[in-house]
N, C-alpha and C positions, 0 to 999 in steps of 0.2 A: 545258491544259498551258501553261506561262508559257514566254517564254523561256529564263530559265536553266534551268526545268526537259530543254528541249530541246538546249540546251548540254550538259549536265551527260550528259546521254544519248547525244549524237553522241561525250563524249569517252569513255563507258564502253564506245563500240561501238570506239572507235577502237584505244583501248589492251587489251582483252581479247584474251588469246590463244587461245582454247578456239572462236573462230566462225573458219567457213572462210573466205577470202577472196571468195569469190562471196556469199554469205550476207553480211558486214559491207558489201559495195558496192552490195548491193542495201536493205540498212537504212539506210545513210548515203544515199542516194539521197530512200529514205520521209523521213526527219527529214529532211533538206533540203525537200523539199515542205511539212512540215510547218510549219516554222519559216517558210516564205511565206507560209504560209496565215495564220500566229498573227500576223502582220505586216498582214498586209490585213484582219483583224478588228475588226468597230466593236462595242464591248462591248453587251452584249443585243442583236444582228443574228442572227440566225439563219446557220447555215455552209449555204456557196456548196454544193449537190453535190460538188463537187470535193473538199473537204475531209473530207465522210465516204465518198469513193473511197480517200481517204490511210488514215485512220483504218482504215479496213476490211483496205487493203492490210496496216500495219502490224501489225495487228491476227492476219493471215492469217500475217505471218512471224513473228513471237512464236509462234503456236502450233504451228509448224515447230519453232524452236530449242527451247520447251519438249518435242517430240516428238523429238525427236535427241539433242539434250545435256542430260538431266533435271538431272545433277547442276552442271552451270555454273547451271543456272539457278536452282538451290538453292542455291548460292554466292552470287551476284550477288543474290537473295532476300535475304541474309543479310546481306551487306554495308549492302545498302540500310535493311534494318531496322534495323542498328546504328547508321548515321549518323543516319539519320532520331530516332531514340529518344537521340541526341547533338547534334538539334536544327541537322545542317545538312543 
């Protein structure tokens, strides 16, 4: 995950209204780790342990929010798919 792609993701956690506020400080927390981590990366090194602790963590609240809020996360799906197939 490159940086902007972690940008791009801290601001869709920031600005969506539909995640509870415990839930968005506990993601913004993960991508923050994240974005350390993608920082201290020497390209083809292999990731520290720590980094798939993040990933896992992450990993574990996605499938929280898609188990809570199906349909945000089928919006946000959606969104993503449109941009992305409009090339940003």
């Amino acid at each position: 995950m490159t940086p902007d792609h972690l940008a791009k993701l801290e601001n869709a956690l920031r600005t969506s209204a539909g995640i509870p506020e415990t839930t968005r400080q506990e993601l913004l927390e993960i991508v923050a780790g994240l974005k350390a981590e993608v920082s201290s990366v020497t390209p083809g090194a292999q990731p520290p342990s720590s980094t798939l602790q993040v990933a896992h963590a992450l990993s574990s609240s996605v499938r929280q929010i898609e188990a809570t809020h199906p349909h945000l996360v089928e919006m946000v799906n959606q969104i993503a798919d449109t941009l992305s197939n409009m090339g940003i």
